[in-house]
C-alpha positions in Angstrom: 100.4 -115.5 77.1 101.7 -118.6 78.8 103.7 -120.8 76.4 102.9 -124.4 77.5 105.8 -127.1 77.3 104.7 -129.7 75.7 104.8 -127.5 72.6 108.4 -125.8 73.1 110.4 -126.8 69.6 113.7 -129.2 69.5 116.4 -128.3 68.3 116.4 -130.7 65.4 113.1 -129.5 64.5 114.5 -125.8 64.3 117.2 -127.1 62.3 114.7 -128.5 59.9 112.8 -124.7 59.6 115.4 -122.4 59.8 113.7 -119.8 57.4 110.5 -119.2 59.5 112.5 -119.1 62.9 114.8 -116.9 61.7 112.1 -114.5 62.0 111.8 -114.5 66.0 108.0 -115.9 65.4 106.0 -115.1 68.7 104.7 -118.1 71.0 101.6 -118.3 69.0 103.1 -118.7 66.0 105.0 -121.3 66.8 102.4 -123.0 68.8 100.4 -123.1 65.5 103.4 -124.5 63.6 104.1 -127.2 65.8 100.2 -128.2 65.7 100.3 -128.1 61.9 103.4 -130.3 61.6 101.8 -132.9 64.0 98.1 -133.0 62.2 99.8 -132.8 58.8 101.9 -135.9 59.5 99.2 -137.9 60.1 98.0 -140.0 57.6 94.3 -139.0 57.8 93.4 -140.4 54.6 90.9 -143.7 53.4 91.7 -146.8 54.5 94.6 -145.6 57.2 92.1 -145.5 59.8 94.6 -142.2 61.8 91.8 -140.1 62.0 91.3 -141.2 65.8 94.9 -139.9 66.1 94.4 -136.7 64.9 91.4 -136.2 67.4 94.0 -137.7 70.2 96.7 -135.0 69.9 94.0 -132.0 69.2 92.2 -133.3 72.5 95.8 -133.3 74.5 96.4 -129.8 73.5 92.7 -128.3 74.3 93.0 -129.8 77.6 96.5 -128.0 78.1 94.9 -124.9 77.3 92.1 -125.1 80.0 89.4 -126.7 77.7 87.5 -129.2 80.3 86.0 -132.8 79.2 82.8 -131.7 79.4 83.6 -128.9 76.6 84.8 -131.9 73.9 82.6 -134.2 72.8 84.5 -137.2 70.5 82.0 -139.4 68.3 82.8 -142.7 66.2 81.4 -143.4 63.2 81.6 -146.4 60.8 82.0 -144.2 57.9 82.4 -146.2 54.6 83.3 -149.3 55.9 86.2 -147.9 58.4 86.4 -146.4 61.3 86.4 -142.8 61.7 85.7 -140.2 64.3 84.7 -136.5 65.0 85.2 -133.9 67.9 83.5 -131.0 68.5 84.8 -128.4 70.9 82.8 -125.8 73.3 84.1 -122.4 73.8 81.0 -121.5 76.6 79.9 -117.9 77.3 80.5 -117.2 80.7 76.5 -116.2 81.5 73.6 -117.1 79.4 73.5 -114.9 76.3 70.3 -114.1 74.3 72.7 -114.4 71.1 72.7 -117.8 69.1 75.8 -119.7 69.7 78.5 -119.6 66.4 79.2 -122.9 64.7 83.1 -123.8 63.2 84.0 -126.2 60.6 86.9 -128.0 59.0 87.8 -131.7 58.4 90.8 -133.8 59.8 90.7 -136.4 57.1 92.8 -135.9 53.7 93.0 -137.4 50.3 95.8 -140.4 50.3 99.0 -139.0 48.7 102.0 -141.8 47.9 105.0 -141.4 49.2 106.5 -142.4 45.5 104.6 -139.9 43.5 105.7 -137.3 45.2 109.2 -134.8 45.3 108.8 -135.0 49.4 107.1 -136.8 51.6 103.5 -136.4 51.4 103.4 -136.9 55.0 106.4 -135.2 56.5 105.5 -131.5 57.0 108.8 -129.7 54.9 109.9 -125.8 54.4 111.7 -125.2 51.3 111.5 -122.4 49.2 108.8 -120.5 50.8 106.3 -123.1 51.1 104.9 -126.0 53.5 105.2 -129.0 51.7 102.5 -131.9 52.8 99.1 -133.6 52.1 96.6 -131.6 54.0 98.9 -128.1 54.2 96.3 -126.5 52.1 92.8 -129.0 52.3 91.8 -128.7 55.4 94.8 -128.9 58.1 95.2 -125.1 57.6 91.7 -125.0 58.5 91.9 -127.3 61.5 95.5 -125.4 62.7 93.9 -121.8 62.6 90.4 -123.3 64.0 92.3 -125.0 66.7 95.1 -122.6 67.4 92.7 -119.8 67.6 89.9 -121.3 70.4 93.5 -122.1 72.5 95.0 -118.6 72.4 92.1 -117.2 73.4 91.3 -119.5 76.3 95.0 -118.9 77.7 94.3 -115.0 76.9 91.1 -115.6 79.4 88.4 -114.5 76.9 85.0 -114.5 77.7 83.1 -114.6 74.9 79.6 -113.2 75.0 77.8 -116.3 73.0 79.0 -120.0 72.3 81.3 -121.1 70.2 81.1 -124.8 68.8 84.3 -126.0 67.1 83.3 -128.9 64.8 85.8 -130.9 62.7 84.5 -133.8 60.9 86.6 -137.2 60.0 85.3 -138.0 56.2 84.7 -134.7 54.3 86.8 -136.6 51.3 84.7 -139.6 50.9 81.3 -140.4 52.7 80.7 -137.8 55.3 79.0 -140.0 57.4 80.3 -137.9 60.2 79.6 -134.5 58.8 75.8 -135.3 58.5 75.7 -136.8 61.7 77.0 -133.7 63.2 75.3 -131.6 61.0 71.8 -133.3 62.3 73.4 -133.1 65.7 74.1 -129.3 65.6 70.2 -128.6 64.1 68.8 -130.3 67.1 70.9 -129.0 69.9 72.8 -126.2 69.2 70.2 -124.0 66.6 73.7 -121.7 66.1 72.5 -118.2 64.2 75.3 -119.4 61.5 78.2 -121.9 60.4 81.7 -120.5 59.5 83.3 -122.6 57.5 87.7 -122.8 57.4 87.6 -125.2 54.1 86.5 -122.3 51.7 87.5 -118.5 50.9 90.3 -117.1 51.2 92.4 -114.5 49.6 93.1 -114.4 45.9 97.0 -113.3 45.2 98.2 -112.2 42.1 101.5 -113.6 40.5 103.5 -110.9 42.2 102.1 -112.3 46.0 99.9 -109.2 46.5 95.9 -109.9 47.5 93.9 -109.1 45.1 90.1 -110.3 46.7 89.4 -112.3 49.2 86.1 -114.6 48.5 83.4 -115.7 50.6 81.6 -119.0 49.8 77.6 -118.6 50.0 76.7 -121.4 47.7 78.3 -124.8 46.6 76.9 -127.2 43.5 75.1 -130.5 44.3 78.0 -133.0 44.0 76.3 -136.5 42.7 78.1 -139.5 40.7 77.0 -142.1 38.4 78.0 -145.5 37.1 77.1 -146.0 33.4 77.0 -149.6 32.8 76.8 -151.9 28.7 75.9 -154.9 29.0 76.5 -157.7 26.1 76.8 -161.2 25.6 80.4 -161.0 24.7 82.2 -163.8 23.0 85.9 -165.1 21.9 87.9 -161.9 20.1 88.4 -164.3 17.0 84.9 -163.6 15.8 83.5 -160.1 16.5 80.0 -159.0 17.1 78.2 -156.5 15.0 77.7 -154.7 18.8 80.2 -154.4 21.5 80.3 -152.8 25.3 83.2 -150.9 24.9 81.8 -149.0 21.4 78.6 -148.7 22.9 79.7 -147.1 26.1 82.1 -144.9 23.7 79.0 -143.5 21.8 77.3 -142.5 25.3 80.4 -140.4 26.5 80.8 -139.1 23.0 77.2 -137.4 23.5 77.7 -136.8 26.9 80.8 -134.9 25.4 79.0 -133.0 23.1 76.5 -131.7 25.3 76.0 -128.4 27.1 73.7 -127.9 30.4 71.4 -124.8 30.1 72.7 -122.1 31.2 71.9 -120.7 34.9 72.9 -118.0 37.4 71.9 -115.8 40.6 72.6 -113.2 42.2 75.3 -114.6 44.0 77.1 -115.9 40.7 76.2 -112.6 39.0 77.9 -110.6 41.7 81.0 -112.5 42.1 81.6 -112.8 38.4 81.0 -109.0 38.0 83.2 -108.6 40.7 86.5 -111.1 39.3 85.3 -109.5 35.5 86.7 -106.2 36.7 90.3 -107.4 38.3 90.7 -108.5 34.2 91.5 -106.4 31.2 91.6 -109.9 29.2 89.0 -111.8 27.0 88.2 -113.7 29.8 87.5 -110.4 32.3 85.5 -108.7 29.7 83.4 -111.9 29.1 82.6 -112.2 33.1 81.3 -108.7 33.3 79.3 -109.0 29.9 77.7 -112.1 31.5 77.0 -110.4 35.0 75.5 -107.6 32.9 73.4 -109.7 30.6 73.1 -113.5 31.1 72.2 -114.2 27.3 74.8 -112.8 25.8 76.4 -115.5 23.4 79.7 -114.4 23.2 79.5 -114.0 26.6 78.5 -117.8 27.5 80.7 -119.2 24.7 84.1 -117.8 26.6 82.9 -118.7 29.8 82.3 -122.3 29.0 86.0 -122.1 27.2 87.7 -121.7 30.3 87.9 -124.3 33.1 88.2 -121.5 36.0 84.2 -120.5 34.9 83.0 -123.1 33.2 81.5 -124.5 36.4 80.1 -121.0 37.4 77.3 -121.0 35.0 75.5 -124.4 35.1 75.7 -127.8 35.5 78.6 -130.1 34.3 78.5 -133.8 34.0 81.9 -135.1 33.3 83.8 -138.6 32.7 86.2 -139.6 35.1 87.1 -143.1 35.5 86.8 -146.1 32.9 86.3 -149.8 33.5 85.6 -152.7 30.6 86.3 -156.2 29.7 87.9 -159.3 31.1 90.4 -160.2 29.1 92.6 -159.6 26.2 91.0 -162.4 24.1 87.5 -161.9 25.4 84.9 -159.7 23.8 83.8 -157.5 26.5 80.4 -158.5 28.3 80.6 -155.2 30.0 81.6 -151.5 30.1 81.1 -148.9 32.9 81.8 -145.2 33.0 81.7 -143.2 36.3 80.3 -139.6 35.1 80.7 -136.9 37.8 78.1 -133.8 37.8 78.4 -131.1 40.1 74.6 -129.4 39.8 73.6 -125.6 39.6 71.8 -125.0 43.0 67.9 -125.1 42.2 68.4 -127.6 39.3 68.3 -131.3 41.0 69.5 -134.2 40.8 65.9 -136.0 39.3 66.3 -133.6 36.2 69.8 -133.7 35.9 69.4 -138.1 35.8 66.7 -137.5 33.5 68.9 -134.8 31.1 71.7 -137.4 30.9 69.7 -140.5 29.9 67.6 -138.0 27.1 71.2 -137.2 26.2 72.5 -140.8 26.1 70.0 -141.9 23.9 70.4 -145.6 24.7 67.7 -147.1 27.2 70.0 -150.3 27.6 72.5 -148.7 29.4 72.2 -148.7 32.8 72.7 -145.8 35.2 73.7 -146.0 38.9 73.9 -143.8 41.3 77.1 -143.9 43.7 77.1 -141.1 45.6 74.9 -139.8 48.5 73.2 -136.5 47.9 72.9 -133.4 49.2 71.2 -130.3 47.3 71.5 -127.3 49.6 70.7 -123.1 48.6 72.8 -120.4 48.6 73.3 -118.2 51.7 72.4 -114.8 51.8 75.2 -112.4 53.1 74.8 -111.2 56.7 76.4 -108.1 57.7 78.1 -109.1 60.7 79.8 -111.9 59.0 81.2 -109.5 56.1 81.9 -106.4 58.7 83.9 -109.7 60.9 85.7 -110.7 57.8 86.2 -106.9 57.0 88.1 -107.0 60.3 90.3 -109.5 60.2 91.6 -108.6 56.7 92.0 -104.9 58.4 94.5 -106.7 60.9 96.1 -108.7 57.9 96.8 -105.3 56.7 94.9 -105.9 53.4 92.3 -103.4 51.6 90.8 -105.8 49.0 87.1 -106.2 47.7 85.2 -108.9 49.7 83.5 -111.4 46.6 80.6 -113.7 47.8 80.8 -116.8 45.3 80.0 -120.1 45.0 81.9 -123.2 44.7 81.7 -125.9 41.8 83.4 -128.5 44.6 81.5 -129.5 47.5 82.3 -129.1 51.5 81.0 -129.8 55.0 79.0 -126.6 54.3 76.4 -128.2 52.2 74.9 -130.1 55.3 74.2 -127.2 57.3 73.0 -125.1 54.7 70.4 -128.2 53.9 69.8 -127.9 57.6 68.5 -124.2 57.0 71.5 -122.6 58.5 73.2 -119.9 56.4 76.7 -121.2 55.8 79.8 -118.8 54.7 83.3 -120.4 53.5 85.4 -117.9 55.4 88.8 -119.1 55.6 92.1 -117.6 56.5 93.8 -118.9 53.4 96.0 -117.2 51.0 97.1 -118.5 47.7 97.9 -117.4 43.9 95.8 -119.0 41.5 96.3 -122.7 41.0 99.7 -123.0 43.5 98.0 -125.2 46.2 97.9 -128.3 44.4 94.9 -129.6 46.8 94.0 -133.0 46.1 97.2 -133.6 43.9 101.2 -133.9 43.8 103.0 -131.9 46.1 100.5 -130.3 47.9 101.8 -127.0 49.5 101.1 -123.1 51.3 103.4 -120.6 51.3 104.7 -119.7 55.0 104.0 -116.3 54.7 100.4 -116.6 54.0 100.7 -119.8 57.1 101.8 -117.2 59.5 99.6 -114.3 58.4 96.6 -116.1 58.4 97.0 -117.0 62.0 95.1 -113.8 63.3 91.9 -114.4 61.1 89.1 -116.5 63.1 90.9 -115.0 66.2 89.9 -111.5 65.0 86.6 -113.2 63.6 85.9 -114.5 67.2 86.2 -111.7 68.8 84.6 -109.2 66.1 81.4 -111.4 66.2 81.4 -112.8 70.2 83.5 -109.9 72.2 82.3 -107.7 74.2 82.7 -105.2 72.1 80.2 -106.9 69.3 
């Protein structure tokens, strides 16, 4: 495989990496690293506006691997206010194929981290005790590296695959997606692909000593929707109180919200993947799962599972406080008091009912209820056999023998678009972490290289298992 130039390492960047480099990585690896470090380090992220840079250096290194202009397409968007763009890349069978082209995702945008907050820069990619240290290492520039990384080795190897491949990376998967609906609609009207692979969910589970325990397929996703709750009141000076106030009245409506507990729900897909994480357990917790996967009514059953945040989500709907704004000033009674409550909805439920459950639960018809977010209620996918045998494949590369665990996540991704679009829709990404050790979203966001460098192989294995000749 030819090793182009423009990506050959300096030797102050090997300086700064001596731990993975140490280890004679091949061309390919270090290909992949070097289009990590520049993707993380750009500040993708609301209000930066860098996104458009990102797409820049991704386009410079498809053209160096022999993708043409007429195989990237790069759309604006005004998402949000700001600018923002997207790029989708075509990997073209060589003669027309009966088979329905493939579509990738990931998303180039991030969640802002502050330099100040953090140990490290959030925005200088940095090795140090077996990790990569940087906004985006785990959500999604992992996705995007192995996405990209993959479509270019395999164009320098000269494969032909035997349908099309469509790489689409969207530009605000973190706030609006303006730009992942738009591509979504655009890939339903002229594309039609058989499926959408998705790099920003699944991934291998690994225990506390490192080994893989399961490595989970997404199939479903809850209906992410937010509300304002707003009191309103007349207010007045502090000196002379009212009988009613915003602040204690908006107190008593999260108090209930608090208190109250969604009906419980499940499928077959959250039946089955709680089943199959009950049996990796020998706790309370493990025992609970596969009581529940047994016999959703069981009490005891419910009442652990809603004890624990890791399945709380897994069994219904949650609507949750988040943010708090009130008042105008110290002296001031409050004239108003606003709550943003979260929800992330059981597939099948809605977000009608779910309104209409928190206003019964509220119990005050002067408050005011707002929704902020744009909505998108999508079903679960049902598991194709050539997407688990592909998966099965690359794991075999990986060298791992673990169960494969369809499940569905309480957070929400690109995914949800296309599986609203009627297009089954599997979070299958090459990503390997313990439990709670990315820090995605938060402080000191980070991978460990290992799990970097073995996940390398995995949509390049997928690719081929699914398009080669061979397929």
């Amino acid at each position: 495989m030819a090793f182009r130039p423009s990506l050959l390492l300096s030797a102050a960047l090997i300086a700064t990496a001596p731990t993975a480099f140490a280890q004679e990585r091949s061309d390919y690896e270090q290909e992949a690293r070097e289009i990590y470090r520049n993707v993380v380090e750009i500040r993708s992220a609301r209000g930066q506006e860098r996104v458009p840079e990102v797409v820049d250096y991704l386009v410079g290194e498809l053209k160096d691997a022999g993708f043409s202009d007429d195989d990237l397409v790069v759309t604006d968007y005004d998402a949000t206010g700001e600018h923002t763009q997207g790029l989708m890349v075509w990997y073209r069978a060589e003669e027309e194929s009966d088979e329905k082209p493939i579509v990738f995702l990931a998303h180039m945008d991030v969640v802002d981290a502050l330099a100040e907050d953090w140990v490290r820069d959030p925005y200088t990619l940095t090795e140090e005790d077996g990790y990569f240290f940087g906004r985006g290492t785990a959500d999604n520039k992992y996705g995007v590296t192995s996405l990209v990384s993959a479509f270019i080795r395999l164009k320098e190897e000269g494969f032909e695959p035997t349908r099309d491949l469509v790489l689409v990376l969207s530009g605000d998967e973190e706030t609006g997606m303006v730009s992942t609906r738009a591509q979504a609609n655009y890939v339903a009207e002229t594309i039609d692909p058989a499926f959408v692979l998705n790099a920003d969910a699944g991934g291998l589970t690994l225990g506390p000593d490192g080994e893989a325990t399961d490595y989970g397929i997404q199939g479903a996703e809850k209906t992410y929707a937010t509300f304002e709750l707003t009191v309103t009141n007349p207010g007045g000076h502090s000196s002379r109180p009212r009988a009613d106030n915003a602040i204690y009245e908006l107190a008593d409506v999260l108090k209930n919200i608090q208190a109250h507990q969604f009906p419980v729900r499940y499928n077959d897909l959250t039946r089955a993947s709680l089943e199959a994480s009950g049996r990796k357990r020998l706790d309370k917790l493990g025992l609970a799962m596969r009581a529940f996967a047994e016999d959703p009514t069981d009490e005891d059953a419910i009442e652990t599972l809603r004890g624990d945040p890791s399945t709380v989500g897994q069994i219904g709907t949650t609507c949750i406080a988040t943010m708090l704004r009130a008042g105008h000033a110290e002296n001031a009674l409050p004239q108003s008091a606003t709550a943003t409550v979260n929800c992330r909805i059981f597939p099948g439920v809605g977000i009608e009912a779910t309104e209409a459950t928190l206003k019964e639960v509220v119990g005050n018809d002067e408050v005011k209820f707002e929704l902020i977010s744009d909505l998108v209620e999508s079903p679960e996918s049902g598991m194709r056999d050539e997407v688990l045998g592909a998966v099965k494949a690359a794991l075999d590369e990986r060298g791992v023998d673990v169960p494969v665990i369809p499940h569905m996540s309480a957070g929400g991704t690109d995914g949800m678009h296309y599986r609203n679009l009627g297009y089954d829709t599997y979070g299958v990404g090459g990503f390997a972490a313990k439990t709670n050790d990315t820090f995605a979203h938060g402080l000191n966001e980070r991978m460990l290289v290992d799990s970097f460098y073995d996940g390398l192989d995995h949509f390049y294995v997928i690719i081929k298992d699914l398009a080669g000749e061979d397929a």
